[in-house]
C-alpha positions as YAML, in Angstrom:
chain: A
units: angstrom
residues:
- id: 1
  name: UNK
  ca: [86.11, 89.17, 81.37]
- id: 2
  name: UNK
  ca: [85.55, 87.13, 78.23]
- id: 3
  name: UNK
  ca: [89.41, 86.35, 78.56]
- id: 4
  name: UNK
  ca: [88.30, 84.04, 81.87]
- id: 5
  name: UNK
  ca: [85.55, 81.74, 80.08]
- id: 6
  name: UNK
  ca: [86.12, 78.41, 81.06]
- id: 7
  name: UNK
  ca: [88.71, 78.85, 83.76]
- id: 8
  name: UNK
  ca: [88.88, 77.83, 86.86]
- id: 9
  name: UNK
  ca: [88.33, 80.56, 90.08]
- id: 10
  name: UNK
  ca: [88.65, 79.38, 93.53]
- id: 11
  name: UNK
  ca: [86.94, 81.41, 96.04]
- id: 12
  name: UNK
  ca: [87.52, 81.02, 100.06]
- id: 13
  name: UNK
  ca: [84.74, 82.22, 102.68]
- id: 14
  name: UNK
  ca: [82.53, 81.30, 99.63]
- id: 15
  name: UNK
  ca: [79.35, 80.60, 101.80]
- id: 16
  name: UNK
  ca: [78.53, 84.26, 102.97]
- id: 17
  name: UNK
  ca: [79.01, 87.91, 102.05]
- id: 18
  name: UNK
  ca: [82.14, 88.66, 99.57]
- id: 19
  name: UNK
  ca: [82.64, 85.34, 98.89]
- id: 20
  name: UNK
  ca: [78.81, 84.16, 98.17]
- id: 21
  name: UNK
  ca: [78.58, 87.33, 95.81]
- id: 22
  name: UNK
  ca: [82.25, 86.92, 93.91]
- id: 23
  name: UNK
  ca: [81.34, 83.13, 93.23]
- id: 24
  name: UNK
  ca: [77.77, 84.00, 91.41]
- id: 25
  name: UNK
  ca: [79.63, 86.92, 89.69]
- id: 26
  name: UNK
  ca: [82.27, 84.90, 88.18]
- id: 27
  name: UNK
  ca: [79.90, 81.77, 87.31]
- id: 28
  name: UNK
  ca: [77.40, 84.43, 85.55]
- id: 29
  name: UNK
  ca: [80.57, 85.54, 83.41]
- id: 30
  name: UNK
  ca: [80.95, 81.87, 82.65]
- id: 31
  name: UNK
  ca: [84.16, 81.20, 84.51]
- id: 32
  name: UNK
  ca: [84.49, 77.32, 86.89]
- id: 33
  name: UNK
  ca: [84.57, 78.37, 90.57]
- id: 34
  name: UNK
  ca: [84.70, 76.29, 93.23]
- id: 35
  name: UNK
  ca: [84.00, 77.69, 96.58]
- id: 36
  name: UNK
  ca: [85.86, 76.49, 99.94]
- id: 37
  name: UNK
  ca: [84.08, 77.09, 103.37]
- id: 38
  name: UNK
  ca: [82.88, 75.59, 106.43]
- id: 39
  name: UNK
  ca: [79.47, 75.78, 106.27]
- id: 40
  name: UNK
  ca: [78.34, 73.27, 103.54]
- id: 41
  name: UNK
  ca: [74.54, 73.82, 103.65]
- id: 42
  name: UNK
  ca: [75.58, 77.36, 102.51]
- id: 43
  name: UNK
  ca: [77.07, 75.94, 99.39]
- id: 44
  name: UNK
  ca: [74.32, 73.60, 98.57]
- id: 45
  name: UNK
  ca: [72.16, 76.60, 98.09]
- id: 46
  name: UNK
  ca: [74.65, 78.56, 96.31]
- id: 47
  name: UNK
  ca: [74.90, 75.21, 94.13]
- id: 48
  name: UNK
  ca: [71.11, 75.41, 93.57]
- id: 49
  name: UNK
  ca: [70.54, 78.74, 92.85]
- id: 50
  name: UNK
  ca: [73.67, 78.96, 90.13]
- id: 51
  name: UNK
  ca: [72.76, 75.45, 87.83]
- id: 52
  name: UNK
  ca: [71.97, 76.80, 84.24]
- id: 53
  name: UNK
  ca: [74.41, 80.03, 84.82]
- id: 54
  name: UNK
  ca: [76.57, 80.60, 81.91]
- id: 55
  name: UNK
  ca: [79.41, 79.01, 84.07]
- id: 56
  name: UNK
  ca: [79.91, 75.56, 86.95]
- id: 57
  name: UNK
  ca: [79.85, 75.86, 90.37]
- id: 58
  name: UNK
  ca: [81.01, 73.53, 92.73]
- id: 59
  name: UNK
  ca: [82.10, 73.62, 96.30]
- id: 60
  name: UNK
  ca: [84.69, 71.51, 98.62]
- id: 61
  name: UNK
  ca: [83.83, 71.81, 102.44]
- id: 62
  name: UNK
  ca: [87.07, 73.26, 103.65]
- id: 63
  name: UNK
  ca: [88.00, 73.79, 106.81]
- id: 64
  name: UNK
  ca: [90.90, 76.69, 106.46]
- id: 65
  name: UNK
  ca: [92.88, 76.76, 109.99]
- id: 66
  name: UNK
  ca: [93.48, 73.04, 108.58]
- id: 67
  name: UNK
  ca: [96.38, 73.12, 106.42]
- id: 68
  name: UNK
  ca: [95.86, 69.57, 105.61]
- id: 69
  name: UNK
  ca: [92.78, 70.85, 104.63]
- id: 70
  name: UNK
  ca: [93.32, 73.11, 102.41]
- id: 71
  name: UNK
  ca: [96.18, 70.86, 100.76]
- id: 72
  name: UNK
  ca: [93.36, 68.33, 99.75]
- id: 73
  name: UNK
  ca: [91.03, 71.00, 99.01]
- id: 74
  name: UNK
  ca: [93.59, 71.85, 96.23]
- id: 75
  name: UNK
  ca: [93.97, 68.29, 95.43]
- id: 76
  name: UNK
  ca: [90.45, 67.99, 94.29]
- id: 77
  name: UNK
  ca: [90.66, 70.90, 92.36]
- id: 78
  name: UNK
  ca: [93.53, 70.16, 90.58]
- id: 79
  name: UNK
  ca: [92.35, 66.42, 89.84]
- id: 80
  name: UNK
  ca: [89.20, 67.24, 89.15]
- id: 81
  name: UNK
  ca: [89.10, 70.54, 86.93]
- id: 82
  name: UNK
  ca: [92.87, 70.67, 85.57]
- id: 83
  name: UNK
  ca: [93.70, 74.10, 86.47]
- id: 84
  name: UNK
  ca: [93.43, 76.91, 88.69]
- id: 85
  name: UNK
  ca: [93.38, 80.37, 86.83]
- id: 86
  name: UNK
  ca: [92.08, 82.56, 89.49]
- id: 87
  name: UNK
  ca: [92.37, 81.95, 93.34]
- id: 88
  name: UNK
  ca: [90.57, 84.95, 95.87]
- id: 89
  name: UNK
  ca: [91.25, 84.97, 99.02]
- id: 90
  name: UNK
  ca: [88.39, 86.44, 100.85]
- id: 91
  name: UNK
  ca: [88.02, 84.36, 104.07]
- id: 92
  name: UNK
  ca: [88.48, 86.20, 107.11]
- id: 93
  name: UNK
  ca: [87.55, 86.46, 110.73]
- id: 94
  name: UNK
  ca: [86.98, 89.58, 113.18]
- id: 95
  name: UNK
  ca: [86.75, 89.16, 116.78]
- id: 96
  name: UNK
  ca: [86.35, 92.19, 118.75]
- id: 97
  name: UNK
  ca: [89.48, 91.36, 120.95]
- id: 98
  name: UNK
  ca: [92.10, 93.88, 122.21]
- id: 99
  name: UNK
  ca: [95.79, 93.33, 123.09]
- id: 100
  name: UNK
  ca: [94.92, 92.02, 126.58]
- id: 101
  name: UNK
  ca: [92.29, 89.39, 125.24]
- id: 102
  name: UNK
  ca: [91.38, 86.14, 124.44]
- id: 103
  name: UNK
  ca: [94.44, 84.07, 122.89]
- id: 104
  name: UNK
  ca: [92.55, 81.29, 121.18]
- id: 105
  name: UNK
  ca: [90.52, 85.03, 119.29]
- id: 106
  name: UNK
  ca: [94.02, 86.11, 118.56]
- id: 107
  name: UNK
  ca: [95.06, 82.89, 117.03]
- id: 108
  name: UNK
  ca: [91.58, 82.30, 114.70]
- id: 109
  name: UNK
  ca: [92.27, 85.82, 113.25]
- id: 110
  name: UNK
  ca: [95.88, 84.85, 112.30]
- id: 111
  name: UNK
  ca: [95.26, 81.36, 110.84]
- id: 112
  name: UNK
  ca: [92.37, 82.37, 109.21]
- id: 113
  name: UNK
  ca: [93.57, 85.54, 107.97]
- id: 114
  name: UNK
  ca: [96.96, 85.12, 107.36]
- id: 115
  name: UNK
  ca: [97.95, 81.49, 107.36]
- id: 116
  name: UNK
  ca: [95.36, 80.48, 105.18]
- id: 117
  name: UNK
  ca: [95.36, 83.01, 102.68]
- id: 118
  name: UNK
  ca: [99.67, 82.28, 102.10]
- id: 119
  name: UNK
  ca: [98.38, 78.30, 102.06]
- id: 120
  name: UNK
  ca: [96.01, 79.42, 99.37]
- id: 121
  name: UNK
  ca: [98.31, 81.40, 97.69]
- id: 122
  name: UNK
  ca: [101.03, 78.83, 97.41]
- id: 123
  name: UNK
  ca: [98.81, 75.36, 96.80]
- id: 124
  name: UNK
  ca: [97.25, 77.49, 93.71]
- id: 125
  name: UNK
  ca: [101.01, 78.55, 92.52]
- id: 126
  name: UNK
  ca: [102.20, 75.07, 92.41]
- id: 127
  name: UNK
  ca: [99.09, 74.41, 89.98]
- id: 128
  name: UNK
  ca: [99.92, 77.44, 87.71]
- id: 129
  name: UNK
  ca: [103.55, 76.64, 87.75]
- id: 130
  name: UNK
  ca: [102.94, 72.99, 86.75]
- id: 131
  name: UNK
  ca: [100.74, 73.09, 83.82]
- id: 132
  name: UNK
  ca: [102.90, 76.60, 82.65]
- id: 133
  name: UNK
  ca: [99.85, 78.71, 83.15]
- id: 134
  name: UNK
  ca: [99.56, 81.27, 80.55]
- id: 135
  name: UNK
  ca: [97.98, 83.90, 82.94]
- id: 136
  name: UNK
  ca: [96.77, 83.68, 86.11]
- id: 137
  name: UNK
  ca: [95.55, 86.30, 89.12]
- id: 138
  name: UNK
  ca: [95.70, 86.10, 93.07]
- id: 139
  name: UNK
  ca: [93.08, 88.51, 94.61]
- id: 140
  name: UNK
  ca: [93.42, 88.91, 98.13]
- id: 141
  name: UNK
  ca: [90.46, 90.64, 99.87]
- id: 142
  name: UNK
  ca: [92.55, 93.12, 102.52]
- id: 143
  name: UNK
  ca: [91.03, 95.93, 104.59]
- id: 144
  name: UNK
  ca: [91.57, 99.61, 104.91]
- id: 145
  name: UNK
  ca: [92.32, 98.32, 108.54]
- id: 146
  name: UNK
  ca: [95.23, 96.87, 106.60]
- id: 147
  name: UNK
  ca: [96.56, 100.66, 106.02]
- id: 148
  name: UNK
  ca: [95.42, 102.69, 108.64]
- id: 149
  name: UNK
  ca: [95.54, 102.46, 112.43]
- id: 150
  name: UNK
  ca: [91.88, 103.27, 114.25]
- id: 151
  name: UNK
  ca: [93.61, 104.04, 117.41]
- id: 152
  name: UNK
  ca: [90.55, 104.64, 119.18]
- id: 153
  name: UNK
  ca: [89.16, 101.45, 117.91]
- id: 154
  name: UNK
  ca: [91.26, 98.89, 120.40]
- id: 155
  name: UNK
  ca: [88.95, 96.09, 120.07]
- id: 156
  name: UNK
  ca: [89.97, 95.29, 116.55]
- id: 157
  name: UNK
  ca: [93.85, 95.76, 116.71]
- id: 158
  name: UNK
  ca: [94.72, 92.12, 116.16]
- id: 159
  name: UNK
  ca: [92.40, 92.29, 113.32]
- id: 160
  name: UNK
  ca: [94.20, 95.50, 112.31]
- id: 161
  name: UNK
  ca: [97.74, 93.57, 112.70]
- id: 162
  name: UNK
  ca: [96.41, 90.87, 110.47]
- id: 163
  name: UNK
  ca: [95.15, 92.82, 108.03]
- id: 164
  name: UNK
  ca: [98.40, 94.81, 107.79]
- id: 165
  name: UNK
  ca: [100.32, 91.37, 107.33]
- id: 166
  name: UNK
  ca: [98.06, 90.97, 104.47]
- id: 167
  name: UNK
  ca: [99.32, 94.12, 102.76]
- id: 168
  name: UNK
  ca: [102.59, 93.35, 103.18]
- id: 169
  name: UNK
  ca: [102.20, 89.56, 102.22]
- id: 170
  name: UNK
  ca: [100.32, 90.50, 99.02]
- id: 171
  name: UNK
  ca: [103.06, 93.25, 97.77]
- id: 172
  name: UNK
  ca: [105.66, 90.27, 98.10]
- id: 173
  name: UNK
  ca: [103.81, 87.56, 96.52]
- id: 174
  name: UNK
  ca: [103.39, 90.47, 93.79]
- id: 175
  name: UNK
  ca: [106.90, 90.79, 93.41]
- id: 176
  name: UNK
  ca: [107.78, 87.35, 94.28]
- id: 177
  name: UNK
  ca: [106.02, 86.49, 90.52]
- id: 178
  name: UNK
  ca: [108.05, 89.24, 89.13]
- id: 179
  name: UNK
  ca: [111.12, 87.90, 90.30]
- id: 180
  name: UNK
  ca: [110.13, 84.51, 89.52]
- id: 181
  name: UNK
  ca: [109.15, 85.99, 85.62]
- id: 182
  name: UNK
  ca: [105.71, 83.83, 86.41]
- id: 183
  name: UNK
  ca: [102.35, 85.67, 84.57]
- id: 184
  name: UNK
  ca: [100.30, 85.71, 87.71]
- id: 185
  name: UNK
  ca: [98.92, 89.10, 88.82]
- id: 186
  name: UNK
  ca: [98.37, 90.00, 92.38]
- id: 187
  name: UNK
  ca: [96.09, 92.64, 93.68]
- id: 188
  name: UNK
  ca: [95.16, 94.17, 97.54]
- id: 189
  name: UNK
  ca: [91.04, 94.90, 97.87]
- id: 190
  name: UNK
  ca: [90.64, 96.65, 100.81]
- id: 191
  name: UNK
  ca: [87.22, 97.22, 101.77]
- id: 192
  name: UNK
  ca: [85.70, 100.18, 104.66]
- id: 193
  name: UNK
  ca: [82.70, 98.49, 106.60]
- id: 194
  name: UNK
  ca: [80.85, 95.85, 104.28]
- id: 195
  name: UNK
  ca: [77.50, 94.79, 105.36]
- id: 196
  name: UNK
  ca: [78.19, 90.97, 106.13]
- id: 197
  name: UNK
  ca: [77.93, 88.91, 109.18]
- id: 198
  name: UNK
  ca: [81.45, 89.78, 110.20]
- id: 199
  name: UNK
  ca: [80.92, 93.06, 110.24]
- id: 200
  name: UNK
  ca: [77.22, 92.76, 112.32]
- id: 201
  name: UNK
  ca: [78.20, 94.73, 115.77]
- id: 202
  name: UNK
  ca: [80.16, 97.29, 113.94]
- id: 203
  name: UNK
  ca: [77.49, 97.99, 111.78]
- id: 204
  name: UNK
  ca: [75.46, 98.77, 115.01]
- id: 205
  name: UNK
  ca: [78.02, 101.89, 115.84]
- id: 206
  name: UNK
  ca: [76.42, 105.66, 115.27]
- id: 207
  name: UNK
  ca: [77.53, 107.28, 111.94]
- id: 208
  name: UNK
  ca: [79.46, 103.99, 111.02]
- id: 209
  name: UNK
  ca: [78.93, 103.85, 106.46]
- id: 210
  name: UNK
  ca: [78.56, 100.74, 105.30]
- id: 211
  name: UNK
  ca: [79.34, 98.84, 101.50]
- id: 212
  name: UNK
  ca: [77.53, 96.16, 100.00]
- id: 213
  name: UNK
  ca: [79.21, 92.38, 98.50]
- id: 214
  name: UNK
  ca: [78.37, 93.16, 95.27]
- id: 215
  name: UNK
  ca: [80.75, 96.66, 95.51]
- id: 216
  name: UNK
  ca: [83.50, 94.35, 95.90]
- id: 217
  name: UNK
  ca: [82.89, 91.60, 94.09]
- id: 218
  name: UNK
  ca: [82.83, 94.64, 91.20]
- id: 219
  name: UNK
  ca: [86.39, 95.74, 91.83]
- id: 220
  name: UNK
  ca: [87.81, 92.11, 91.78]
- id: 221
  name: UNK
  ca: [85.49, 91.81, 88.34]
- id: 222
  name: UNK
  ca: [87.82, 95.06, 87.31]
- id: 223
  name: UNK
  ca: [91.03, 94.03, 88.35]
- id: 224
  name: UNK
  ca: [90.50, 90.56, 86.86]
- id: 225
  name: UNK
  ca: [89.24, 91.98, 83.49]
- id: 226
  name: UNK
  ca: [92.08, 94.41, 82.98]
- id: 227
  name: UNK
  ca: [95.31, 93.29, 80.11]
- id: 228
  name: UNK
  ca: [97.85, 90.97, 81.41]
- id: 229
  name: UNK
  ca: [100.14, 93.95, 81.00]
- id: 230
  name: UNK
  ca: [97.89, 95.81, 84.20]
- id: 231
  name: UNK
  ca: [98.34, 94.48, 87.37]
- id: 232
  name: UNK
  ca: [95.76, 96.29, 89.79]
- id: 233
  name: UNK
  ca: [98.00, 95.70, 93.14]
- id: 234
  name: UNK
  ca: [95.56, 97.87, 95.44]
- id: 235
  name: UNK
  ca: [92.28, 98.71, 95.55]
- id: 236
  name: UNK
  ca: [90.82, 100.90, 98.64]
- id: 237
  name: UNK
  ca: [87.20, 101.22, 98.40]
- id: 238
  name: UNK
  ca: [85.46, 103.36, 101.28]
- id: 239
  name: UNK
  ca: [81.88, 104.23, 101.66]
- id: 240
  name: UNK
  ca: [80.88, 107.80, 100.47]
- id: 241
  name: UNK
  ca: [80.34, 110.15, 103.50]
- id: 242
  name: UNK
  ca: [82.80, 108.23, 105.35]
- id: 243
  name: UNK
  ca: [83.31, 110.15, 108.94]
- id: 244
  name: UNK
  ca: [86.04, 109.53, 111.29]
- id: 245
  name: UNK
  ca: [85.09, 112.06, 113.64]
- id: 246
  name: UNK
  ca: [81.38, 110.72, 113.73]
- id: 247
  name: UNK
  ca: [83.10, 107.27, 114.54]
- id: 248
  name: UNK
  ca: [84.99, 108.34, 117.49]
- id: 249
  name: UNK
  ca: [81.61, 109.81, 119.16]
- id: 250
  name: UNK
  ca: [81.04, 106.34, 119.72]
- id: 251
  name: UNK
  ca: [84.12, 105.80, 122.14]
- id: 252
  name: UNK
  ca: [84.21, 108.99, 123.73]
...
């Protein structure tokens, strides 16, 4: 990680969970991060509690279903710190809403999950492509609901849908850079069940294995700190003891 000293990381969704964890990772490995999200008494804390860390933390209240937003968001960044070296795109919503539910559910998921994450993805690009980065990484925080279908789980199928756009998104924005001969990596973490406030009523379900922030903020520690010649593109991480069949008990 030495490689990332001084850098610049931008973090979405940085107020809770993940995101809170991956920003006081990368700041105690002395890399910049600024951390977008809603909720700016959140980030005052995590302000507080990381002065006198090897790295800086600061924080831009960000509204992401806003892509005016987000544009100014990057602004600020890019006037203010120079650079983005790192961007991860954690933020994400879950509403337990089927294919017969509420619209205004369906459309959160997708403009959180989706449409912000591409914004993201292409405001920190134009950065790294105008001051000729010499290496930079896009970690996009997916789910295994990105790769799998839970077919007796119907509540979360949009989720599921936008999850799977993510996987597909972040294998063309891989090769996208390839094509484009850029040096910007681009990895896939998908996460099981992570103990955050998403993730509260499914973590209520019989026999349903949970993770911890800090095991993901790990892998995106490991794909960032691998040679510019590795690019991690997926990471699935799943709880040990991990039971399908004791999931389904709770829908039959």
């Amino acid at each position: 990680m030495e490689k990332w000293n001084g850098k610049v990381a931008v973090v979405t969704g940085a107020s809770s969970g993940i995101g809170e964890e991956t920003c006081r990772q990368l700041v105690e490995r002395g890399m910049i991060v600024v951390g977008f999200a809603r909720r700016e008494d959140r980030l005052q804390v995590l302000e507080k509690e990381l002065k006198g860390k090897l790295g800086k933390f600061y924080y831009v209240k960000v509204d992401l279903c806003s892509e005016e937003n987000i544009m100014k968001a990057f602004d600020w960044v890019k006037n203010t710190l120079k650079s983005v070296d790192v961007l991860v795109n954690n933020a994400g919503v879950l509403k337990q809403s089927d294919l017969l539910g509420n619209t205004n559910d369906w459309k959160q998921m997708f403009d959180t999950n989706v449409m912000s994450l591409n914004i993201c993805s292409r405001e920190a690009i134009k950065i790294m492509e105008e001051i000729q980065i010499k290496e930079g990484h896009i970690i996009n925080i997916n789910s295994v609901g990105g790769h799998y279908q839970f077919p007796f789980m119907k509540d979360i199928a949009i989720y599921s849908a936008t999850k799977h756009t993510v996987t597909i998104i972040t294998e063309s924005l891989r090769e996208l850079m390839g094509m484009k001969n850029l040096p910007v990596r681009v990895t896939s973490i998908s996460p099981g069940g992570v103990e955050t406030e998403m993730t509260q009523e499914l973590s209520k379900l019989e026999g349903f294995k949970m993770l911890k922030s800090i095991d993901i903020a790990e892998a995106i520690m490991y794909a960032l700190s691998t040679p510019q010649r590795v690019n991690v593109a997926e990471i699935i991480i799943r709880p040990t003891h991990e039971n399908t069949l004791s999931l389904i008990k709770n829908f039959i």
